[in-house]
N, C-alpha and C positions, 0 to 999 in steps of 0.2 A: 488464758492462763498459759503464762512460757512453762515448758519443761523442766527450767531450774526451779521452778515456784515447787511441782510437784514430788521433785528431789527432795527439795527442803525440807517440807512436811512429811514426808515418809523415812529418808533416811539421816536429816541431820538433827531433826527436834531431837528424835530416839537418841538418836547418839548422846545429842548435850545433856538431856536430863537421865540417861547412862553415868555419863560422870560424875554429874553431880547426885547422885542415887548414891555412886560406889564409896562414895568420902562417907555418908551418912548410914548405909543401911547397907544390910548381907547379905552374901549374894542370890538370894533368894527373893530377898528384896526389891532389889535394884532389877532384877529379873522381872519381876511383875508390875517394877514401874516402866521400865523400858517398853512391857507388853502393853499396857495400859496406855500409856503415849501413842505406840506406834497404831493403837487400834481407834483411840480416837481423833487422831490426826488424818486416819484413813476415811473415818467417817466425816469428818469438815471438808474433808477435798472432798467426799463422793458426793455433800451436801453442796460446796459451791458448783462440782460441772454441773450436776444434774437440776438444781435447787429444788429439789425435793428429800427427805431425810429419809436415807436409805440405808439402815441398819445391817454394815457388810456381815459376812460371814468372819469366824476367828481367823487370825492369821495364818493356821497350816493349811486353810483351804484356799488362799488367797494366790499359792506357790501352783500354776496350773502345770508347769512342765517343766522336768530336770535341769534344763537350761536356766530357770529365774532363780534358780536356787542356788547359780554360781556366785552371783555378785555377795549374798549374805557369809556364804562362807569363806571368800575371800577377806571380806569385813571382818568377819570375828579371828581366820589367822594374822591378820597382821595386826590386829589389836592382842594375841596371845603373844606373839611374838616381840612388840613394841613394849610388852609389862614385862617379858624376861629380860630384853636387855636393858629395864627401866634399873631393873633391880640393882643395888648394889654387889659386888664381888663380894665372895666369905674369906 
C-alpha cells in the first residue's frame, strides 16, 4: 500500500463526504458524518495492513503528539477561511 492510498482513506473520503454531509445535514450532522467516515476508513486501512479487524481507538486518541495535530488544524483553517471568502459581499 503507497502512502497516497493511506492519505486517501483517512483524509480525502472525510473530506468528500464532509461536503456532501454540509449541502444535506447541520452542522452537527455533517460533524458526525465526517467522524463516522473518518473512523471507519481508519478501520478498513488497519484491516487491510494488518488483515486482521482491529477495532481502533476513537479519533482523539488516535492524535499521539502535538505535532500530528498540526496538519488537521491547518485543514479546517483554510477550509474556515475558503467559506468566508466563498461568501458573497453585503
Amino acid at each position: 500500500m503507497t502512502e497516497a492510498t493511506a492519505y486517501t482513506v483517512v483524509a480525502i473520503i472525510p473530506a468528500m463526504a464532509g461536503i456532501i454531509g454540509g449541502k444535506y445535514l447541520g452542522n452537527v450532522g455533517n460533524a458526525c458524518v465526517v467522524t463516522g467516515v473518518c473512523y471507519v476508513g481508519t478501520v478498513l486501512l488497519a484491516l487491510y495492513v494488518t488483515g486482521r479487524l482491529l477495532l481502533v481507538p476513537p479519533l482523539g486518541v488516535l492524535f499521539i503528539s502535538a505535532g500530528s495535530l498540526v496538519p488537521p488544524l491547518v485543514f479546517i483553517l483554510v477550509a474556515i477561511v475558503a467559506y468566508r471568502l466563498r461568501q458573497p459581499l453585503a
